[in-house]
C-alpha positions as CSV (number, residue, x, y, z in Angstrom):
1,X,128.0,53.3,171.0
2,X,124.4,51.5,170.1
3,X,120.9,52.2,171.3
4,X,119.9,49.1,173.5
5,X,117.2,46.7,172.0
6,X,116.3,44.6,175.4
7,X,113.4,45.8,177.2
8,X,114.5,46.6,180.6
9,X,112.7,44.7,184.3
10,X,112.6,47.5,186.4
11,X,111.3,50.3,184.6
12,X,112.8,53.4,186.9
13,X,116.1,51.2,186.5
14,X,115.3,51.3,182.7
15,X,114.4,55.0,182.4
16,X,117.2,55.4,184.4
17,X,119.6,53.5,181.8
18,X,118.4,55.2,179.2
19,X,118.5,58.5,180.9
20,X,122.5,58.0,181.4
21,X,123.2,56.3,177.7
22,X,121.3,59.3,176.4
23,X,123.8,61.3,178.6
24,X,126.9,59.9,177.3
25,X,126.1,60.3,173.4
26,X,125.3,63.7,173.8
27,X,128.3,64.0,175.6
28,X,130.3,62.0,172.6
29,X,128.8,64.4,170.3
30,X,129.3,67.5,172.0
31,X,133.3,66.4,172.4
32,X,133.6,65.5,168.8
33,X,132.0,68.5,167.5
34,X,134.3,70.8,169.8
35,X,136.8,68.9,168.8
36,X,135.9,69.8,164.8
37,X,134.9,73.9,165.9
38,X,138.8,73.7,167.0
39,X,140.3,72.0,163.7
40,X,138.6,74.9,161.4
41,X,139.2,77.7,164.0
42,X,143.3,76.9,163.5
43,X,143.0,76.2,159.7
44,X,143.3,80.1,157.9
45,X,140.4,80.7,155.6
46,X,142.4,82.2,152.4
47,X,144.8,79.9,150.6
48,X,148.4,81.5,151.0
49,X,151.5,80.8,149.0
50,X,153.7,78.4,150.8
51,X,156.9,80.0,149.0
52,X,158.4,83.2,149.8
53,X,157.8,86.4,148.2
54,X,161.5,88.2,145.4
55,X,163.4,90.5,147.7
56,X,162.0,93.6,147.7
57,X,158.8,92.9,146.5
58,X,155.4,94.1,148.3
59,X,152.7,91.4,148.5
60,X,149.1,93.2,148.7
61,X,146.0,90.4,149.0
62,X,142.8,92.2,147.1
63,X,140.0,93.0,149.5
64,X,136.7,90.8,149.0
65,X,133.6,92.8,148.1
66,X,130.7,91.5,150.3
67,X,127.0,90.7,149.1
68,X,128.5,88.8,145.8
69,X,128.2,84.8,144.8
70,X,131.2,83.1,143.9
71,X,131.6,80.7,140.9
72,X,134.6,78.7,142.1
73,X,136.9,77.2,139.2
74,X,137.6,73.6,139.8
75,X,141.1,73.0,140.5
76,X,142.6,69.9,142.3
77,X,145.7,71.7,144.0
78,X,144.9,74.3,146.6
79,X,147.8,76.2,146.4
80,X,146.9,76.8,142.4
81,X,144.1,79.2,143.8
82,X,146.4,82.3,143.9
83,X,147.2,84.2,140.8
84,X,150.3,86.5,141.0
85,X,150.0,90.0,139.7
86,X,153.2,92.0,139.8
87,X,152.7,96.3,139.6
88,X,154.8,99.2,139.3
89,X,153.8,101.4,142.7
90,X,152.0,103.9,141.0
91,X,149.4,101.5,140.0
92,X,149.3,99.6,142.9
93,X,145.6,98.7,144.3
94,X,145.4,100.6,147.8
95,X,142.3,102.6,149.5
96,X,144.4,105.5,149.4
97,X,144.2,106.9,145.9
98,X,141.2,107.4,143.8
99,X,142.6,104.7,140.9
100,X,143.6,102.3,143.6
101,X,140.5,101.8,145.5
102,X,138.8,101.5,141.8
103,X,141.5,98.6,141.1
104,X,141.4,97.0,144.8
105,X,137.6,96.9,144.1
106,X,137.4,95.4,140.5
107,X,140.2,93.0,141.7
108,X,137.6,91.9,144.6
109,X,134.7,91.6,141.9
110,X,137.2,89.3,140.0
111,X,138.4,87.2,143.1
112,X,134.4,86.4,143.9
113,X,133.6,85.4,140.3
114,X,136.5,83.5,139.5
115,X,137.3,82.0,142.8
116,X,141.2,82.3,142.6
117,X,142.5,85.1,145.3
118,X,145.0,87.7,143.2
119,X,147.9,88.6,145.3
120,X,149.3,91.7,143.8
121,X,153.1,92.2,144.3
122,X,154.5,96.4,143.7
123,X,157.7,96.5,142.3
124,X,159.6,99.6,141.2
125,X,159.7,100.1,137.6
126,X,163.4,99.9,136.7
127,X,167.2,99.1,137.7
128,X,168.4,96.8,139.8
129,X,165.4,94.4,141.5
130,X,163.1,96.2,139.2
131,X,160.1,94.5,137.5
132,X,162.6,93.1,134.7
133,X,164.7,92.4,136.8
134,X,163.0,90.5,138.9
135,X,161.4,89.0,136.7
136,X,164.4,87.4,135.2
137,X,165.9,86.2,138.9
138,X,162.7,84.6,139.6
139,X,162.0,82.4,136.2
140,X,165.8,81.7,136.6
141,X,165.8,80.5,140.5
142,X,162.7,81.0,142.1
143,X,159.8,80.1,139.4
144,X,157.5,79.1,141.9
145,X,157.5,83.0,142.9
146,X,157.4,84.6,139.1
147,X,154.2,86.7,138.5
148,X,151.7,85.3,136.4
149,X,150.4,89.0,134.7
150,X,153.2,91.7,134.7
151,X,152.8,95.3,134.3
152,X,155.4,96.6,131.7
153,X,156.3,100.0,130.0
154,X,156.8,100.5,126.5
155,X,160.7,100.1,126.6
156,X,160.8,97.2,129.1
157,X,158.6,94.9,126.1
158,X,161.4,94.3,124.2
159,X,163.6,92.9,127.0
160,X,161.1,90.8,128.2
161,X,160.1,89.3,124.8
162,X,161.7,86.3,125.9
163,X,160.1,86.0,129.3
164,X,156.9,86.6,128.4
165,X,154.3,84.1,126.4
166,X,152.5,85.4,123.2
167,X,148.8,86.0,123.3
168,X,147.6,83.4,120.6
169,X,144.8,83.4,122.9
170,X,143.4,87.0,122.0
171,X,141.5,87.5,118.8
172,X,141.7,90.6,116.9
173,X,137.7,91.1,117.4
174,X,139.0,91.6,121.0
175,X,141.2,94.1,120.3
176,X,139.9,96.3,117.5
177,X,138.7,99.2,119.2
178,X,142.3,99.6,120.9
179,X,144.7,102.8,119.0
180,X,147.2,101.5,116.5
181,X,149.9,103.1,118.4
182,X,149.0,101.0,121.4
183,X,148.4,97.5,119.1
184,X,152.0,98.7,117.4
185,X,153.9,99.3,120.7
186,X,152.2,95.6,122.0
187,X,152.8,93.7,118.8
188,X,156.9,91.7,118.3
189,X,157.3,90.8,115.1
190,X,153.4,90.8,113.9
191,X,152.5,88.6,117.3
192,X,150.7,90.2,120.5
193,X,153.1,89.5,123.1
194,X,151.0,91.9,125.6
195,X,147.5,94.0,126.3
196,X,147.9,97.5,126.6
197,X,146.0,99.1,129.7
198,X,147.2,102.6,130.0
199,X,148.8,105.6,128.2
200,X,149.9,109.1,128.0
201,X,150.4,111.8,125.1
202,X,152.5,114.6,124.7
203,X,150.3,118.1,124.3
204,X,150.5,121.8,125.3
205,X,148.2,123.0,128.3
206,X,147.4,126.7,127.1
207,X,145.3,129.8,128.5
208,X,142.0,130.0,127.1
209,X,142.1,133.5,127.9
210,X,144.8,134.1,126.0
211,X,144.1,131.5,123.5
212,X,140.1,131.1,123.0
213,X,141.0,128.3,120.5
214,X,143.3,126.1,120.6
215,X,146.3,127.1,118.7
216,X,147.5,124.6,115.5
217,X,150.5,126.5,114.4
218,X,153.4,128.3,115.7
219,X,152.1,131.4,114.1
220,X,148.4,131.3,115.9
221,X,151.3,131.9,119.3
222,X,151.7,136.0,119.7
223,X,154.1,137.2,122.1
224,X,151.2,139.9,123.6
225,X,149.4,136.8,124.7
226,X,152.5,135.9,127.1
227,X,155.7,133.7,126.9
228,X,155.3,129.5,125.3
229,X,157.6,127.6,127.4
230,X,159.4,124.2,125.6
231,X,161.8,122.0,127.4
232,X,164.7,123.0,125.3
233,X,167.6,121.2,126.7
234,X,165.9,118.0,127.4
235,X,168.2,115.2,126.2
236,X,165.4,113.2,124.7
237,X,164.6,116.1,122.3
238,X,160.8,114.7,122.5
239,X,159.1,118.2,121.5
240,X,161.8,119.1,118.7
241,X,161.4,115.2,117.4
242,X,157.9,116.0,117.7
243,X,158.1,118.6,115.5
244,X,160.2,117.1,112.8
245,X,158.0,114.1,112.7
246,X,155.1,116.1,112.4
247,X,156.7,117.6,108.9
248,X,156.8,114.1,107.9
249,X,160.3,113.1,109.2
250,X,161.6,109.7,110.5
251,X,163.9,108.7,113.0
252,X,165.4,105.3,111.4
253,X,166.5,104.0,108.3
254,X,165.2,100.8,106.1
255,X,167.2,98.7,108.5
256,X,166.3,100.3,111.4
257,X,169.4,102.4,112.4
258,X,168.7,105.6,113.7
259,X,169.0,108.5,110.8
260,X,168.1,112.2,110.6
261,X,167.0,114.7,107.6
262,X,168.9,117.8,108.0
263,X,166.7,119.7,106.2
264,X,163.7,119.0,107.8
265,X,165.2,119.2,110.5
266,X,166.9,122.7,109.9
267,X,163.0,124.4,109.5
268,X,162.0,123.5,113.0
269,X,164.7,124.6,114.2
270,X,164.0,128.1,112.2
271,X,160.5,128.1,114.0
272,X,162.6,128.3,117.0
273,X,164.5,130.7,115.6
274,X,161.7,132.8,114.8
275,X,159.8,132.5,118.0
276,X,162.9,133.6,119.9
277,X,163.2,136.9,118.2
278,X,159.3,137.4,118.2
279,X,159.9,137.2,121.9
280,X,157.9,134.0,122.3
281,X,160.2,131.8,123.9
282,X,161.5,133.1,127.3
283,X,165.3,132.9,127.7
284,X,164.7,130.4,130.9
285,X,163.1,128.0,129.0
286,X,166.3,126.9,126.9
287,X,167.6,125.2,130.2
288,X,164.3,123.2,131.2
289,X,165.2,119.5,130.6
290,X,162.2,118.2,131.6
291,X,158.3,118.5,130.5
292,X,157.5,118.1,134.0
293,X,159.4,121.6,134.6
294,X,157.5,123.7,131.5
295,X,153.9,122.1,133.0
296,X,155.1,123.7,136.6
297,X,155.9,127.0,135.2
298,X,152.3,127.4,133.4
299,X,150.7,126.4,136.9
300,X,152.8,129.2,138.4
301,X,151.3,130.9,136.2
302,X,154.8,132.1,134.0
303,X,153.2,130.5,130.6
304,X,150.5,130.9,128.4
305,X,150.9,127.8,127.3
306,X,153.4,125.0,127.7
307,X,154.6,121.2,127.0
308,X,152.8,118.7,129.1
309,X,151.7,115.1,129.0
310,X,148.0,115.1,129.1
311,X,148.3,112.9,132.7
312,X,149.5,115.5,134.4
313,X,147.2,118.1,132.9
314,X,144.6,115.2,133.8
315,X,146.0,115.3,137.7
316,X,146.4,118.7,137.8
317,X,143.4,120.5,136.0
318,X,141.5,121.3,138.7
319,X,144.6,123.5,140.5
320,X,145.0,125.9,137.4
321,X,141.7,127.9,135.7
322,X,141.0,128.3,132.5
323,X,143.2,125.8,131.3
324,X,142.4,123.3,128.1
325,X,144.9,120.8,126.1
326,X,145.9,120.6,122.6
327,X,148.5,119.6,120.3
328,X,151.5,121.1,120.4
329,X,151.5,123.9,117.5
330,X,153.6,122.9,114.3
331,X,155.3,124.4,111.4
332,X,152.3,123.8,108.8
333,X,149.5,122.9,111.4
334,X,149.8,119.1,111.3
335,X,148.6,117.2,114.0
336,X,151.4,114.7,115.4
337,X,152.3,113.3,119.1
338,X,153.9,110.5,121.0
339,X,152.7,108.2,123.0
340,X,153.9,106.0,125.8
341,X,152.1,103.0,127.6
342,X,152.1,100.8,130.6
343,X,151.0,97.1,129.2
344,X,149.8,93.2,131.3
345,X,152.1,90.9,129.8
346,X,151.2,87.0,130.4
347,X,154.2,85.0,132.2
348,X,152.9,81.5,133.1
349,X,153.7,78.9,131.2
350,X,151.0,76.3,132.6
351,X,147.9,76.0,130.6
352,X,145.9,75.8,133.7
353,X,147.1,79.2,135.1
354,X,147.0,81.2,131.6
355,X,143.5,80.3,130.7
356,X,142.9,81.8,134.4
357,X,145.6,84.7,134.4
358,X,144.2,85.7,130.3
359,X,140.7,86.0,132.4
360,X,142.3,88.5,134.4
361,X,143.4,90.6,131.6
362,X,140.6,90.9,129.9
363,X,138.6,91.9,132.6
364,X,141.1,94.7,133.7
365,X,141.1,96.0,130.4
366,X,137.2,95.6,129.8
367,X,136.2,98.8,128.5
368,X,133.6,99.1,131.4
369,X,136.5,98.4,134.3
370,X,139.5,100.1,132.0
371,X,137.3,103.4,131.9
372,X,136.5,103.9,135.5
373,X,140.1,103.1,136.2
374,X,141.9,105.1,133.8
375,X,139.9,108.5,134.6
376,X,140.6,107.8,138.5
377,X,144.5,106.7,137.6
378,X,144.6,109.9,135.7
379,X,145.9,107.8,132.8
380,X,144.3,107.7,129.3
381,X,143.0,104.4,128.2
382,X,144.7,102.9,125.3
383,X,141.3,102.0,123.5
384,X,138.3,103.9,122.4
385,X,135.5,101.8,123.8
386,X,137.2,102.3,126.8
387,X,137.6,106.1,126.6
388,X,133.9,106.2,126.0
389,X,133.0,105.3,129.3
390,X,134.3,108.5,131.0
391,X,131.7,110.2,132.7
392,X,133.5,113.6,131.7
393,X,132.9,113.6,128.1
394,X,134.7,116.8,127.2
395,X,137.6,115.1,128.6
396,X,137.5,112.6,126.2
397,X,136.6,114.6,122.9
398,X,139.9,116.3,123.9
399,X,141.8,113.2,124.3
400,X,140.5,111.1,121.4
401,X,141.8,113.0,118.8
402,X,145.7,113.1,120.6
403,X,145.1,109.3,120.6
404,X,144.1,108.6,117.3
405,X,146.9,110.5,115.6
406,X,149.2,109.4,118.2
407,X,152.9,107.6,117.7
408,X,154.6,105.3,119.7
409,X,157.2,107.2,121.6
410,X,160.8,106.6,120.0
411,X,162.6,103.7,121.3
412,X,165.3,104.3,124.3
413,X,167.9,102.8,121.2
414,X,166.9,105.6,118.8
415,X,166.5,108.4,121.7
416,X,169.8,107.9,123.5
417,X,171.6,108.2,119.6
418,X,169.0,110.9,117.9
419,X,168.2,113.2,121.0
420,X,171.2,114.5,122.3
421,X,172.5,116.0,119.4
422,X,169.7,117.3,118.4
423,X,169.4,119.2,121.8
424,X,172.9,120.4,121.0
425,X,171.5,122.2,117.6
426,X,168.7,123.6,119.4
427,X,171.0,125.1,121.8
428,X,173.5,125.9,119.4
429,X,170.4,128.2,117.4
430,X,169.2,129.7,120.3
431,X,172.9,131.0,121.5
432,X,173.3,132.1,118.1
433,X,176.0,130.0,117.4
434,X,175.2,128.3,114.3
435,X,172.4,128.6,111.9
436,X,169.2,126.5,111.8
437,X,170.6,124.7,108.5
438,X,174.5,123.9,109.9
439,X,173.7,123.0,113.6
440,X,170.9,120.7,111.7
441,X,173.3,119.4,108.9
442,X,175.7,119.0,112.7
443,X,173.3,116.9,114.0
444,X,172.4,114.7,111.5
445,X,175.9,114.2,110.8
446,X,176.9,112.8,114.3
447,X,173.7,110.6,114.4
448,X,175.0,108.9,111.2
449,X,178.3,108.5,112.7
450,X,177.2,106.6,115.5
């Protein structure tokens, strides 16, 4: 519609004209612009995957943290703004544990920088429709689903070695301040194939009544101080191999076959012996099979001091009094532990989405972020710059030295070979049916028969 140029005759008849041509535009423009209010009232304001989610998996959008400017990323394809992060459920972002409202809120920092919404999918950790399992369905039928960051354990890296894409990406200035043990554990064949993000360490909780400082050998243990409880039948043996690798055993051979010395071997299992007659070790202890169960009978109060990963003594500290966290004792005083660790590994295969999903591990494993999360997760972080950033720093002069002299926990292929008959000898010791050095020469020879 045009403005008229003529001059009008009458001029009431002209101010009239104008009056109702006025009229009409305005009433164009008001129907137009209703018309466009509508259009974005129906169109959703977060970009959602068009594909739907594995079977069984829990899709979680991030919350978005207000009073922050985004930087949008340019990216031609609207549907490329979502990044897929899959989680096991402990670690899943959510307001309603301390870790996850840290994680749901450093998420939100990201998704406002970056641009790109992270839709975080909680999977369990194992078996059927597990992370690796699912992972491997998805990249196989449904690739348009697959995660681009996954959370994986220790024993699941190896199995998804060929899922998974290297980290050429990451230099080693980036990772130097992380624990060998967690750089071993994350390295395939010399190559990074993941970042580590958090970790746990075998220990003993003990009394510091009982124990003013922390105990280094079996002998600084005396029976007048109250029982030591070890998990003594657990099938992985993780305390006695503990102890033998401590004295400077190993658990495979030059060509990586799973091998036993009997006689080192044969003098833990002497301290066993010897801390059973001394009265140390309480009968009910030799059928625990868990380190979960010895960490429950010291918060009962049945223990002066027990096995325990340092999480739990992490989760748990505030429930038992006087309480601290050491290594567990050893023959000569030597200072040995395992370690386990959870670990982002990078799926994606398109250049467009790794340079976006690598900016997401590195900021979840930025010291700053991976120290707030970690001491809220109850988890230990996996490097020191990271560990630094706890605001409890006793905490972390405790933990520091478990995860500098930490090793990575034995593979599930040595354990499910090595630990069972070494749990047998223990037994067969403390039933007094064997000696420490046959039940030892016993075990190692089954293991080499496998």
């Amino acid at each position: 519609m045009e403005i008229p140029t003529s001059k009008p005759q009458n001029p009431k008849a002209g101010l009239f004209t104008l009056v109702v041509w006025i009229s009409r535009v305005v009433c164009g423009l008001c129907l137009g612009f209703g018309i466009l209010l509508s259009a974005c009232a129906s169109a959703p304001s977060t970009v959602t995957p068009t594909t739907a989610p594995v079977s069984g998996v829990t899709a979680t959008p991030t919350s978005v943290l207000a009073n922050s400017t985004p930087v949008p990323f340019a990216t031609p394809d609207a549907s490329a703004q979502t990044l897929r992060l899959w989680l096991p459920p402990q670690f899943a972002p959510s307001a309603d544990t301390p870790g996850g409202k840290v994680l749901l809120a450093q998420l939100a920092t990201f998704e406002e920088a970056k641009g790109w919404r992270v839709e975080v999918r909680v999977k369990k950790p194992a078996g059927q429709g597990g992370l690796i399992d699912a992972l491997q369905s998805s990249l196989q039928v449904a690739p348009s689903v697959s995660p681009d960051v996954i959370a994986l354990d220790s024993s699941m890296l190896p199995a998804a070695a060929g899922s998974v894409q290297p980290l050429t990406q990451i230099t080693d200035g980036e990772v130097i301040d992380f624990y060998p043990f967690a750089l071993q554990t994350a390295r395939l064949n010399n190559t990074l194939i993941a970042l580590p993000f958090a970790a746990d360490v075998l220990g003993m909780a003990y009394s510091t009544t009982a124990y003013p400082l922390p105990p280094a050998s079996w002998t600084d243990l005396k029976p007048e101080n109250g029982p030591t409880w070890l998990p003594l039948s657990d099938p992985m043996a993780l305390v006695t191999l503990q102890q033998y690798v401590a004295l400077g055993g190993t658990l495979t051979d030059a060509a990586g076959q799973p091998t036993l010395d009997a006689s080192l071997l044969a003098q833990v299992l002497s301290d066993y012996q010897s801390m059973q007659i001394a009265g140390l070790l309480p009968v009910e202890s030799f059928g625990l099979m868990t380190i979960e169960e010895t960490w429950v009978t010291y918060r009962e109060s049945r223990a002066s001091a027990a096995a325990a990963f340092f999480g739990t003594y992490l989760s748990d500290r505030r429930r038992v009094a006087a309480t601290a966290f050491t290594f567990i004792p050893t023959h000569n005083g030597a200072r040995a532990t395992f370690a386990r660790q959870w670990n982002y590994a990078l799926v994606t295969d398109d250049p467009a989405r790794q340079a976006i999903a690598l900016e997401l591990m590195r900021w979840l494993t930025a010291p700053d972020n991976l120290g707030a999360w970690t001491l809220a997760s109850a988890v230990l972080p996996p490097r020191s710059q990271a560990l630094a950033m706890w605001r409890d720093t006793s905490l972390a002069a405790v933990a520091d030295p478990l995860l500098k002299a930490a090793q990575p926990e034995p593979p599930q292929s040595v354990i499910v070979v090595v630990g069972p008959p070494v749990t047998a000898a223990v037994q067969a010791v403390l039933n007094g049916q064997a000696s420490p050095e046959a039940a030892a020469a016993a075990a190692a020879a089954t293991i080499a028969g496998r």
